[in-house]
DOKETOR-233551 format. One line per field, with one value per residue (C-alpha): x, y, z; residue number from 1; residue in one letter. Coordinates in Angstrom, 3 decimals. Example, Ala and Ser with C-alpha at 12.3 -4.5 7.8 and 13.67 -1.06 7.14 Angstrom:
<rs>
xx = [12.300,13.670]
yy = [-4.500,-1.060]
zz = [7.800,7.140]
resi = [1,2]
resn = [A,S]
</rs>
This chain:
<rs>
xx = [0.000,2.828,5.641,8.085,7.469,10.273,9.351,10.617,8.199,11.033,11.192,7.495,6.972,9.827,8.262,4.715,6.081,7.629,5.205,2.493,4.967,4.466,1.010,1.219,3.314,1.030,-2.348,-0.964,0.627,-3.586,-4.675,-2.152,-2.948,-7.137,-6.298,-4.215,-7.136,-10.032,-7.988,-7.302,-11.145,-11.986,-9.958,-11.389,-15.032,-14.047,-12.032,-13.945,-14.974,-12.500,-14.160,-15.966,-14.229,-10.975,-9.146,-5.327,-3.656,-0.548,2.848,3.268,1.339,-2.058,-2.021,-4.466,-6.245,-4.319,-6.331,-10.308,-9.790,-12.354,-12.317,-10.801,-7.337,-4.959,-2.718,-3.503,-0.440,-0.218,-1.366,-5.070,-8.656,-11.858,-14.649,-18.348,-19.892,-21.122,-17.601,-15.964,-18.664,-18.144,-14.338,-14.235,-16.794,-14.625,-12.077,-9.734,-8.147,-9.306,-7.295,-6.820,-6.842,-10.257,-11.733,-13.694,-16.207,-16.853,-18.078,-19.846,-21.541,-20.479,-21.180,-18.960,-16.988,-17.643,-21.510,-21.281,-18.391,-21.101]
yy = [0.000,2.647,2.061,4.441,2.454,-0.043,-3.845,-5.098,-5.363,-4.661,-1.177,-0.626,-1.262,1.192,4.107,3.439,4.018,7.157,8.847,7.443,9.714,12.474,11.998,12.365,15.340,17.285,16.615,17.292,20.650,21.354,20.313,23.153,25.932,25.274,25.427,28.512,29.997,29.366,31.003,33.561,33.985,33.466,36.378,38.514,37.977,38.419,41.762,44.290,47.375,50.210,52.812,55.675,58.650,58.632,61.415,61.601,62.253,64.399,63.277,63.323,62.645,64.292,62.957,65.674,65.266,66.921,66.498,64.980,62.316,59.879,56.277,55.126,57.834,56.861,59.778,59.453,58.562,55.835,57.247,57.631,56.850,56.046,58.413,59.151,60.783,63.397,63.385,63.770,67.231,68.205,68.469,70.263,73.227,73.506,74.289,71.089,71.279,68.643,66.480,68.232,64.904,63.115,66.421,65.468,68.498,67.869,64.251,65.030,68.276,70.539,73.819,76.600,76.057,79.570,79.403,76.705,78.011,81.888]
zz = [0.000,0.888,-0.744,1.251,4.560,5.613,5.049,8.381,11.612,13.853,12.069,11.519,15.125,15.910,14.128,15.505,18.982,17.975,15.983,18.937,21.297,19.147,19.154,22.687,22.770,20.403,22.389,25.818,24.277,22.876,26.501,27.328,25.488,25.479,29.738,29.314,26.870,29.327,32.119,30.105,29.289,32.585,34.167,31.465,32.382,35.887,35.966,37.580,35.446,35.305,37.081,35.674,37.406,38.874,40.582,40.496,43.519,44.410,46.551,50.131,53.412,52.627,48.731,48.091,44.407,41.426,38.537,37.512,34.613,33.181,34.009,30.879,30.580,29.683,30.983,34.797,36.945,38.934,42.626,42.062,43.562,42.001,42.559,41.842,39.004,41.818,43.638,39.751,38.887,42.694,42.513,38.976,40.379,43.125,40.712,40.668,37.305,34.863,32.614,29.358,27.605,28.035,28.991,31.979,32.201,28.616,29.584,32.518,30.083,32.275,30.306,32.685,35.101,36.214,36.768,38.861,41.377,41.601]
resi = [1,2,3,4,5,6,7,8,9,10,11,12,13,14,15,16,17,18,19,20,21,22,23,24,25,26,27,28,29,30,31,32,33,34,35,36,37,38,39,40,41,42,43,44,45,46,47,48,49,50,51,52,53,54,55,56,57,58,59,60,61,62,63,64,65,66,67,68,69,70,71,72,73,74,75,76,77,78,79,80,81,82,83,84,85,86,87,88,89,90,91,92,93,94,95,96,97,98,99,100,101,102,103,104,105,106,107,108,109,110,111,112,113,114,115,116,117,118]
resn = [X,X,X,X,X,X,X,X,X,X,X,X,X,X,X,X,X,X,X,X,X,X,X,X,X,X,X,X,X,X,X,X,X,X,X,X,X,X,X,X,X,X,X,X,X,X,X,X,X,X,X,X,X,X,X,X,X,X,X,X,X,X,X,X,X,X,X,X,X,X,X,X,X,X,X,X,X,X,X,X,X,X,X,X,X,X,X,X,X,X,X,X,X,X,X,X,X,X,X,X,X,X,X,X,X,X,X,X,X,X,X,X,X,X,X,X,X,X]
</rs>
């Protein structure tokens, strides 16, 4: 049937062991990778929702907030807290300075700053 086989048992014998090794080798490397895709799936159905509003916070002992930036900015630093869409139109009418990136009064449609601080 195929000529390119060897004729001997011994041999044909021989290469069913190794290709069955191979075999194995392949389906425990699938087994693998379908585990490392579920977890990977898993953790992202599980990752809690960036938050909405976050408020970047300045250095030293009181850490008092620096700067109002949406949820999803990518130019916040690293020392920040989440806060409230409230908290997030609070802080800018009190005259915190909002990030000039995602434009935070913008999102909240806050109109003037001004207005709000008479």
């Amino acid at each position: 049937m195929f000529d390119d086989l060897p004729p001997d048992l011994d041999r044909l014998r021989t290469l069913r062991v190794w290709h069955a090794l191979w075999v194995q080798r392949i389906d425990a490397k699938i087994a693998a990778l379908q585990r490392r895709q579920a977890e990977e799936e898993n953790g992202r159905r599980r990752r809690p929702r960036p938050p909405e509003w976050i408020v970047e916070l300045g250095i030293g002992a009181d850490r008092s907030p620096v700067q109002v930036h949406a949820g999803d900015c990518h130019m916040a630093g690293e020392r920040r807290r989440a806060v409230s869409r409230d908290e997030a139109r609070r802080l800018l009418a009190t005259g915190l300075e909002g990030c000039s990136h995602c434009r935070p009064a913008a999102r909240l449609h806050i109109i003037d700053l001004e207005l709000l601080t008479k």
